[in-house]
LOMARBA-299442 format. One line per field, with one value per residue: residue number from 0; residue in three letters; x, y, z of N, C-alpha, C, CB in turn. Coordinates in steps of 0.05 Angstrom, whole numbers, plus 5000, padded with zeros to 4 digits. Glycine has a CB too. Layout:
<recs>
num: (NUM_...)
residu: (Ala_...)
n_c1: (X_...)
n_c2: (Y_...)
n_c3: (Z_...)
ca_c1: (X_...)
ca_c2: (Y_...)
ca_c3: (Z_...)
c_c1: (X_...)
c_c2: (Y_...)
c_c3: (Z_...)
cb_c1: (X_...)
cb_c2: (Y_...)
cb_c3: (Z_...)
</recs>
This chain:
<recs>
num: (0_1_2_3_4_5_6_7_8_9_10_11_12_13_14_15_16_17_18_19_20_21_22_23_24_25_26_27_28_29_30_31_32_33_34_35_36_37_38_39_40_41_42_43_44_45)
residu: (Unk_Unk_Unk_Unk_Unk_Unk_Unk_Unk_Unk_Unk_Unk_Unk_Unk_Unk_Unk_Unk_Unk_Unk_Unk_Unk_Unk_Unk_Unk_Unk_Unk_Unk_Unk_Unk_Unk_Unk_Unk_Unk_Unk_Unk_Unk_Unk_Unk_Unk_Unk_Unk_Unk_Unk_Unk_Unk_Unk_Unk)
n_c1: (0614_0568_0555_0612_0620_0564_0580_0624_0590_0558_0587_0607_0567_0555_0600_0584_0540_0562_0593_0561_0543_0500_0460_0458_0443_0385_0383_0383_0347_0374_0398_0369_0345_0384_0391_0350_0352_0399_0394_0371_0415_0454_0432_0425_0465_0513)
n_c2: (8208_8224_8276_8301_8307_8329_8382_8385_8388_8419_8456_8469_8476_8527_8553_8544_8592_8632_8640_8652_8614_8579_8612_8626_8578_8567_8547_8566_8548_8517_8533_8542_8495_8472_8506_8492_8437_8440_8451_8399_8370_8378_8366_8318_8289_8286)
n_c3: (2575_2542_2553_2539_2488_2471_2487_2440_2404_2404_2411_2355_2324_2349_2324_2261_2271_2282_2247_2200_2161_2179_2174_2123_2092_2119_2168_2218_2254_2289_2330_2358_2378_2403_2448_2476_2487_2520_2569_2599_2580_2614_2667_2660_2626_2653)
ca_c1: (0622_0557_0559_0633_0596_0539_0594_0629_0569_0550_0613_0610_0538_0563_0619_0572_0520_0575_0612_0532_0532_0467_0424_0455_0436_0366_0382_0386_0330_0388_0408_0337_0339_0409_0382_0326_0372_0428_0391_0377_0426_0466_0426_0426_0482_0533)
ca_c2: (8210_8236_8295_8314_8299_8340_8392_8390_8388_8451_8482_8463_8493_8561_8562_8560_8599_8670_8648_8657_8594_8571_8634_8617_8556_8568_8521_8579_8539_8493_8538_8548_8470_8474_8523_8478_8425_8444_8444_8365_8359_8378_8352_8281_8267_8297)
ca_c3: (2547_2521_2564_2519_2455_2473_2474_2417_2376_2417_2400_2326_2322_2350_2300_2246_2276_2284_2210_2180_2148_2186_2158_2093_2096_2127_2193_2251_2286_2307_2346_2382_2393_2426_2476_2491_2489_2528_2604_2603_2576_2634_2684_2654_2622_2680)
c_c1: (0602_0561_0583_0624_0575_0564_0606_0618_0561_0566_0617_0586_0547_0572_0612_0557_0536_0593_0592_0527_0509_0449_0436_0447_0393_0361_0389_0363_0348_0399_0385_0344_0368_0405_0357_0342_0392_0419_0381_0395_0451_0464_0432_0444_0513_0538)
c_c2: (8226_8271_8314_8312_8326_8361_8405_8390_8411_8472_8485_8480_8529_8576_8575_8583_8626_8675_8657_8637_8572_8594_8625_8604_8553_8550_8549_8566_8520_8506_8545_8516_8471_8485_8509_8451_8416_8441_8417_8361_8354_8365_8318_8262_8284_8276)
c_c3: (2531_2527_2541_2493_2446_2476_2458_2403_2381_2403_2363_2312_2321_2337_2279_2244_2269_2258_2195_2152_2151_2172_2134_2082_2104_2157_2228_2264_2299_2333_2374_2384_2418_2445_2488_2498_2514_2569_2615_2599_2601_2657_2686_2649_2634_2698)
cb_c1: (0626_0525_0567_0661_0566_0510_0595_0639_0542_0558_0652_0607_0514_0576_0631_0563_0505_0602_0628_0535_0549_0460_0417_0466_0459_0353_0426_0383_0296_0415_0424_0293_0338_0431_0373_0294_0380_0446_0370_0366_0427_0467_0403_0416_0481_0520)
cb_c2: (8182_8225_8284_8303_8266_8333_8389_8383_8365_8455_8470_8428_8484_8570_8543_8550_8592_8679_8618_8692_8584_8571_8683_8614_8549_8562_8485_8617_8520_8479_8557_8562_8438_8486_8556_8473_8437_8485_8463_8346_8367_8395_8359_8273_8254_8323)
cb_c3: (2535_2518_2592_2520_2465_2496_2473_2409_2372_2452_2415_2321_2357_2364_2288_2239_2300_2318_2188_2167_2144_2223_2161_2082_2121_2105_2183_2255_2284_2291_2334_2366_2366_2421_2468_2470_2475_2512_2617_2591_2552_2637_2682_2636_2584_2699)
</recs>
């Protein structure tokens, strides 16, 4: 379950990240944690 979670929060991130309401915002490091993120996350919760 977290695994699909982890996800959709992924995919929700991306959304904002290519509409440019993270730089508008000032939050594009979310998208640097997601990439640090995203290879435990696979490992662990798979």
């Amino acid at each position: 379950m977290g695994f699909y979670a982890f996800y959709v929060i992924a995919i929700i991130i991306l959304i904002l990240h290519f509409t440019g309401w993270l730089k508008r915002h000032n939050l594009e490091w979310i998208v640097l944690v997601l990439a640090v993120i995203t290879f435990p996350a696979v490992i662990f919760l798979k």
